[in-house]
N, C-alpha and C positions, 0 to 999 in steps of 0.2 A: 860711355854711350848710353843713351837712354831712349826709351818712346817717348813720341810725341804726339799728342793725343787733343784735337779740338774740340773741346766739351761741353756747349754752350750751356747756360742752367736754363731753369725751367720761368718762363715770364708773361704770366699769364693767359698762357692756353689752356686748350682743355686738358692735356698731357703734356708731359715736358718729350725732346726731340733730342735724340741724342745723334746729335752732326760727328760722330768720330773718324778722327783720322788718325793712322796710326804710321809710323815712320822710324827706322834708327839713325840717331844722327847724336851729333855732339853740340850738346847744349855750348853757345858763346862763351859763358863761365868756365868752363870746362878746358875749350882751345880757341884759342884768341888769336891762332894762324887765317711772239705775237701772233695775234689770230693770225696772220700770215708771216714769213720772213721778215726779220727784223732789219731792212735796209736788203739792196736789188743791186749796190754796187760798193765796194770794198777799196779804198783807194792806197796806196804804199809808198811812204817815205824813205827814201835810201836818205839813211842821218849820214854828213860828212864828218862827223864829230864822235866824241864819244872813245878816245884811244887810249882812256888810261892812262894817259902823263898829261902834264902840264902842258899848256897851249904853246910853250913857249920853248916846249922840244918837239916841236912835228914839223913831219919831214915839210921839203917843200916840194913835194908832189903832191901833198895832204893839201897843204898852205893851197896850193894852185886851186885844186876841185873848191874849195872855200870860193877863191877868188871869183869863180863863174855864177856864183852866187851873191854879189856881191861883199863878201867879209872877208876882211883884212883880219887875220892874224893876230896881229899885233896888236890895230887897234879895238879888235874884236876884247882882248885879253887887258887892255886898258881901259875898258869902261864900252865901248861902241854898241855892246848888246845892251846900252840903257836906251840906244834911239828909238823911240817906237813909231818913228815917223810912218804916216799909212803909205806912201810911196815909197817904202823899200821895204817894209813889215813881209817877209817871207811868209805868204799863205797855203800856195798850190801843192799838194800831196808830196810832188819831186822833191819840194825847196826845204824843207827839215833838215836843218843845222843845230847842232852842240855840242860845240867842242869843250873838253872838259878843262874848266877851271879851277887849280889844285888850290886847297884852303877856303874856295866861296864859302860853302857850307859848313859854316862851324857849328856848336854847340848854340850859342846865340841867336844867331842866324834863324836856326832852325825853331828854335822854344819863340820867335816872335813872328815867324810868318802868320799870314790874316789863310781867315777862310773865304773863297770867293760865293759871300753872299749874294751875288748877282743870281746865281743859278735856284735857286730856291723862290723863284714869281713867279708860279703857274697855280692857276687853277683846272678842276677836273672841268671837261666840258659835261653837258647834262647826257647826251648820245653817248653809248657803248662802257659808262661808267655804274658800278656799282656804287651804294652810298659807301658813301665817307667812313673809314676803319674806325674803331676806336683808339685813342691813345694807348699806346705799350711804353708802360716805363721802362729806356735805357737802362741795361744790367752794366756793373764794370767789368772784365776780363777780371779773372786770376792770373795773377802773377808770380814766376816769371812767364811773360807773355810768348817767350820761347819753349815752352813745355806746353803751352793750352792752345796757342794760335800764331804759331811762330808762320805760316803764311802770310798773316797780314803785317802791312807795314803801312810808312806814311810816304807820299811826294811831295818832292817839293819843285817850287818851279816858280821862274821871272816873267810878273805880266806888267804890264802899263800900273798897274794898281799898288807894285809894290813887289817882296817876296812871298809867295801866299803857300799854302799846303792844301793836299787832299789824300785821298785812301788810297790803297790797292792791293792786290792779290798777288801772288806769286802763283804760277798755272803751267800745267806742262809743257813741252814740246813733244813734238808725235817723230819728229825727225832727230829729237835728244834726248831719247829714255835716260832719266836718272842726273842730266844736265841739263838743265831748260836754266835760260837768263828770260821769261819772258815773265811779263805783268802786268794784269789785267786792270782797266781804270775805267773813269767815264773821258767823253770828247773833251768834253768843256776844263777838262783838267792837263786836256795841251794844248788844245786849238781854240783859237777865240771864236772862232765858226764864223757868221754871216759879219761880224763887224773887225773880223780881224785878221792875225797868222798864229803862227808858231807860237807856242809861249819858249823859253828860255831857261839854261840853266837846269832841265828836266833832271831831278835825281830821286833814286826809290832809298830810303830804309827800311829793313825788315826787320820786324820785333820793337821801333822806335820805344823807348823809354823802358826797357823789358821789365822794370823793376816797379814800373807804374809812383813814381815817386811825384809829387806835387812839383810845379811850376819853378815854386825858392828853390826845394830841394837840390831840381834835378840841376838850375845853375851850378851849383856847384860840385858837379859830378864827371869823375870821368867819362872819356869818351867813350869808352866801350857800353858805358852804362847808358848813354846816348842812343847809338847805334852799334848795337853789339854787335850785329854781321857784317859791320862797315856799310859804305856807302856805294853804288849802283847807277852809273850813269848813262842815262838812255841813248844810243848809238842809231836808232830807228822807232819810226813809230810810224805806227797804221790809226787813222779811225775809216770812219763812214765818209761816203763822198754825200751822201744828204748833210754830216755834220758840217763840213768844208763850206757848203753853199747857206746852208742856212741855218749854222746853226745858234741856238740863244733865242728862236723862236719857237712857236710852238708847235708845229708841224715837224721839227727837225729833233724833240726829247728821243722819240720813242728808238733815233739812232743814235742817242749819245752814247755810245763806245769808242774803247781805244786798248791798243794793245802796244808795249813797249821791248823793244829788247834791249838789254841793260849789258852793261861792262862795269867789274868791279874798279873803285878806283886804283884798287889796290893789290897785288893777288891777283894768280890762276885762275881759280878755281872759280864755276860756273854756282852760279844764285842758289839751284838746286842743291849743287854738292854742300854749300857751305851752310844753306840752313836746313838740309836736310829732308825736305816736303816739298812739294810742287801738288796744285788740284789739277784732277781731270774736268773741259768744262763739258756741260749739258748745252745742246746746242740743237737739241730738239723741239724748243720752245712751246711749251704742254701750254695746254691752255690755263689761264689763272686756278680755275676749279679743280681743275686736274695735279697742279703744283704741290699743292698740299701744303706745308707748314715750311716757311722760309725762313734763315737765318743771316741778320746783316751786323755786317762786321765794318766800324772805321774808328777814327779817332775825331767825333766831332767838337766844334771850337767855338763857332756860336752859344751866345750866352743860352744857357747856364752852363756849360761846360769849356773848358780852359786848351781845347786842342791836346793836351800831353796825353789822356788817359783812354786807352781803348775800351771801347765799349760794345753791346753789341744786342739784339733783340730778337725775337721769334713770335710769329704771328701765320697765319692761313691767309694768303694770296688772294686779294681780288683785284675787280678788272679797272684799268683808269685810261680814258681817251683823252688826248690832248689835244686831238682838232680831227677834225672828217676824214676819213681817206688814210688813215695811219694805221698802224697796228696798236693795237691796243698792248699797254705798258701792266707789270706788276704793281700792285700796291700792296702795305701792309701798315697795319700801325706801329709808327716807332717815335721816340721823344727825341730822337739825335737831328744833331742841325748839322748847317754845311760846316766843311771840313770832313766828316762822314763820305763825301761824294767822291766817288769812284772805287769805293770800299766795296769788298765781293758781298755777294749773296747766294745764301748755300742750300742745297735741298737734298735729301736722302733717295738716290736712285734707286729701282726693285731690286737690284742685284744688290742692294747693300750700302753700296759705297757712297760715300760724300763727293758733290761735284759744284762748281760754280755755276749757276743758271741765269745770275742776273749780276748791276752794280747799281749802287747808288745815283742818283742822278737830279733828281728835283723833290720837292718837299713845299708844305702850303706855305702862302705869302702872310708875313707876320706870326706865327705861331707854329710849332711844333707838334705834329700829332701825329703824323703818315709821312712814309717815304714812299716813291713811284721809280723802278728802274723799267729798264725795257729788256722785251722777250730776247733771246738771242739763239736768232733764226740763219736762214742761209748765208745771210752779209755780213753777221758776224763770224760765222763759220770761215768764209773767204779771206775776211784782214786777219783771223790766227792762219791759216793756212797760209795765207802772202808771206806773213811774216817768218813762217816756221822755213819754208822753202830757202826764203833768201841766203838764211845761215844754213840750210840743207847743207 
């Protein structure tokens, strides 16, 4: 057993931020068993999927609830979640399906998903925006990434575009002290928002690549050295109903959130118990000025960086508006691209503790300097609460 301990270094602030979290757990190695409310309305996916076996042993009372949604089973598990036709594309909050597919994600699989560059085209608008951060060179995690920041991990998940990945957080439950399967991300990393539905095939790793080994390397590495927690498949997910209706625009960033609850594929044992940490989030949504020095954590995949290596940055919080009438989003300078989005953002609460306050979400169009997540105010508060209740 050992602590574990998130300990960002110092990257050019005024003072370095010591984000610690502290935790006993058994390292993988070890055992291998907004100025206002951010979003006004919360919306919840009951996932019919997500059981932990193969599509191809559920029951057929499972098979049935599938079927009311339009997916076959079988041909669901033959290929059918490649149709992305817009006339059957599951969009609406209820309609979240994903049934777990045993072997999709292999080793492979995972080292070539794309990072969904789509979400990185926004500009700040002139209103309610501070100037522009300066660049923060991306630091790499220390590894193994299960002793520094075994919270974060990667998703992965099927859109129109291909197999793609993004970030995310492991974060508590209030209704499962010490067992939470819940993981915090941005929208745009399950829902296509204003042009789309579901994305497919949603699965979380925690600690991906713990040993931080390069691209060659890591082909040739054990699975455990993959994903050393094993893999996590999302059974529900909540975002924003502003993201649902619109999101990919720009009125709709400042609710890019999403929250997942996850099933091992493999194995009891709840997300928490098995790696050990879960964050508490902040959901008080301080004003930028007030935030104080922020900490972002993902694995990003746009060039210059290769997707496998976690990375992470610290800067002082200012203000970014992305259209009128919205809440105004965090900013900070960071050098990480997409692939980074949905990745937490962490800040030191007076009492002490490290807590999640934001996530990844958009970044400047053509170049690298600033990330922008959003405040996470009452309507985030509402889809963890949705969600937490469901499994209550």
């Amino acid at each position: 057993m050992r602590s574990i301990r998130l300990l960002p270094a110092v990257s050019g602030v005024a003072a370095a931020l010591a984000l610690a979290l502290t935790a006993t757990a058994c390292g993988p190695t070890e055992d291998q068993s907004a100025d206002k409310p951010a979003g006004s309305t919360a919306t919840a996916s009951p996932a019919e999927g997500g059981s932990g076996t193969d599509v191809s042993d559920l029951s057929k009372g499972f098979a049935d609830k599938l079927k009311k949604h339009g997916v076959d089973v079988d041909k669901w598990k033959n290929g059918e979640w490649k149709n992305w036709d817009q006339s059957t594309w599951l969009r609406e909050a209820e309609d979240f399906v994903n049934p777990v597919i045993d072997d999709l994600w292999d080793s492979e699989r995972m080292q070539t998903a794309k990072s969904p560059d789509q979400t990185i085209e926004t500009q700040a608008t002139s209103g309610g925006s501070d100037p522009t951060p300066r660049p923060v060179t991306a630091q790499r995690e220390k590894t193994p990434y299960h002793r520094h920041a075994a919270p974060v991990g990667k998703i992965f998940f099927d859109a129109p575009e291909g197999h793609m990945a993004c970030s995310g957080t492991i974060v508590k439950d209030p209704r499962h002290p010490g067992k939470s399967n819940l993981v915090w991300t941005a929208g745009h990393c399950v829902h296509a928002g204003k042009r789309g539905g579901w994305y497919r095939n949603i699965m979380f790793a925690p600690a991906f690549n713990d040993k931080g080994k390069t691209p060659g390397a890591l082909r040739n590495s054990q699975a455990h050295e993959v994903y050393p927690y094993g893999q996590y498949w999302a059974d529900w997910a909540v975002t924003s109903g502003e993201w649902i209706r619109s999101g990919g625009t720009n009125q709709a960033w400042p609710y890019d959130y999403a929250v997942l609850h996850v099933k091992p594929q493999k194995g009891r044992k709840s997300l928490e118990e098995t790696v050990g940490v879960a964050l508490p989030i902040d959901f008080s949504a301080p004003q930028p000025a007030q935030a104080g020095t922020i900490g972002a954590w993902g694995y990003p995949g746009a060039a210059p960086y290769n997707g496998v290596i976690m990375h992470k940055c610290l800067d002082r919080a200012t203000r970014m508006s992305t259209a009128p009438a919205t809440p105004v989003m965090y900013r900070i300078g960071c050098t990480m691209t997409a692939g980074s989005s949905g990745g937490g953002w962490f800040r030191v609460l007076p009492n002490g503790k490290t807590a999640l306050v934001s996530n990844t979400s958009i970044g400047p169009a053509g170049s690298n300097g600033w990330l922008a997540g959003p405040q996470l105010g009452r309507g985030a508060k509402a889809a963890h609460e949705m969600i937490s209740k469901k499994f209550g």
